[in-house]
N, C-alpha and C positions, 0 to 999 in steps of 0.2 A: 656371515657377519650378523653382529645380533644390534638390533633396533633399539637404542635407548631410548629414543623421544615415547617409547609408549605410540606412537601414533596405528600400531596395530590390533592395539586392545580397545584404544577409543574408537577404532573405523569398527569394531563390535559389538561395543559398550550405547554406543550414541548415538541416536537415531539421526536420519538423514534428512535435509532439513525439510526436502517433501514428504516423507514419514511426518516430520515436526507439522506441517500444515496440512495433512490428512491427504498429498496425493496418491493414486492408487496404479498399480504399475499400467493395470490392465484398461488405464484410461491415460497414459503417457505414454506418449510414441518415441522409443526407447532413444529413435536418434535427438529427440530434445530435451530428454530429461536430462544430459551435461548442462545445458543452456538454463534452464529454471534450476538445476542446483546450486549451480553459478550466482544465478542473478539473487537467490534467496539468500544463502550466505552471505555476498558483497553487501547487497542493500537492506535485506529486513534484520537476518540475526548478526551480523557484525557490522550492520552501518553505522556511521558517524553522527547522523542526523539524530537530533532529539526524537527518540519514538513517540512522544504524544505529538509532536506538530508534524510527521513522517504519518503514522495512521491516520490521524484528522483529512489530510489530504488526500491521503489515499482513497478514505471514504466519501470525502466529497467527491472524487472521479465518480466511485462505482453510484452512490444516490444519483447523479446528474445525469449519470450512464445508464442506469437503470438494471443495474448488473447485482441482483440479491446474492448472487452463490460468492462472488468476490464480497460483499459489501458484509456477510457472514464472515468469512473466515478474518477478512483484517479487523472486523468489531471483537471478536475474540480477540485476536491478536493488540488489540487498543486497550482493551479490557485489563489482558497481562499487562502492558508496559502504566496502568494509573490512571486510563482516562475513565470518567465517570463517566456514566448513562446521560446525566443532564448535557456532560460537552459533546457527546455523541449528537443527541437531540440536537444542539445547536446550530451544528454543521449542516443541517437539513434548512437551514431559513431562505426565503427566496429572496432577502434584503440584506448578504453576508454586510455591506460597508455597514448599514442601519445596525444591527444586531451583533455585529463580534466585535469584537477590541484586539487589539495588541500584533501579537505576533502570530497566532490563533486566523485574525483579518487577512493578514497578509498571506499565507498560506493557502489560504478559501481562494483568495482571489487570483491569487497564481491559478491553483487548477483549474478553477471557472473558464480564467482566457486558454488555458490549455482544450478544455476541452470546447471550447466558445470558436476561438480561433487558431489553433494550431499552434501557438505559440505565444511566450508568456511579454507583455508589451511593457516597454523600456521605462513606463514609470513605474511598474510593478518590480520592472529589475533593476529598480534605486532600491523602491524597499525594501527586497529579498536581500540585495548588497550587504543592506545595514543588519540583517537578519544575520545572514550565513557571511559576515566579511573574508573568511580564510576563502580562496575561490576553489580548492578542492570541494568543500563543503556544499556550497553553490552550484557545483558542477552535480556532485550527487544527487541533491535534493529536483534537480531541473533533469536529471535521466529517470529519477524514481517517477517526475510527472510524467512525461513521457511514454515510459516505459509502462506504467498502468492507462494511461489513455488508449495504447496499442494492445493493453490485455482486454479491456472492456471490447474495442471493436474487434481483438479476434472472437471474445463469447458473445457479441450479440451477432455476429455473422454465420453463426454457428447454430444459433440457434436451439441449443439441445437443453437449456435450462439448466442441469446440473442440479435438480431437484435432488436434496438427501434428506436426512433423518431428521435437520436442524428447522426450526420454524424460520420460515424468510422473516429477512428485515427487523433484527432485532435490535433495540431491546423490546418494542411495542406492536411489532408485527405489521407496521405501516408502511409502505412501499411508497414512492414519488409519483 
């Protein structure tokens, strides 16, 4: 039977999305890389969520976390989807309510209690509410925090740094 969707030329054509984020086989442990294909497709290359306030957060995990090799590859990734080096910088302030506005605020402060407390607290999840009202949405953007809070503490538990070719901490080389 012959394949019209094309979908056999693009599984050769397209790189896979850990290809897409520089992972390397021979540092994926073959039984989890269905699991990280999985979760990069659903939530960074085909999520829902606005990719500047998705990466913002993201990098506020890895800055708080102290996680450079994550805090590299989604600052690229923030890079592609518009965000500028100054909102990069910003995300970095120790007074996020003082220093952010909008929807940018609320976003910081979600992962803060994520990574503060385990879990993101009921007047945060009015704001978020009014942020992300579809609750798919909402549900997304609360697995994406999550879901990076649990990456930071498997690599800081790991301990192996994940030192590569890239300068840590960009755009200005300054670490938390």
């Amino acid at each position: 039977m012959t394949d019209v969707t094309g979908s056999d030329e693009r599984a050769t054509s397209e790189p896979s999305a850990l290809e897409r984020v520089g992972a390397t086989s021979s540092r994926m442990d073959p039984h989890l890389a269905p699991f990280f294909e999985t979760w990069l497709n659903t939530f960074i290359f085909h999520g829902r969520i606005d990719a500047t306030l998705r990466e913002l957060a993201i990098l506020r995990i890895m800055w708080r976390c102290d996680q450079a090799f994550e805090w590299g590859n989604h600052y690229r990734l923030a890079r592609e989807a518009g965000v500028t080096d100054d909102e990069v910088l910003a995300i970095r302030t120790r007074v996020p309510d003082r220093d952010l506005d909008g929807a940018v605020a609320v976003v910081v402060r979600a992962a803060d209690e994520v990574v503060d407390e385990g879990c993101v607290s009921e007047a945060a999840m009015v704001a978020l509410r009014e942020l992300f009202p579809d609750r798919g949405l909402l549900d997304e953007f609360l697995y994406v925090l999550g879901g990076y809070r649990m990456f930071a503490t498997v690599s800081a538990s790991r301990r192996d740094g994940r030192a590569g070719s890239r300068a840590p901490w960009p755009p200005d080389g300054v670490g938390p």
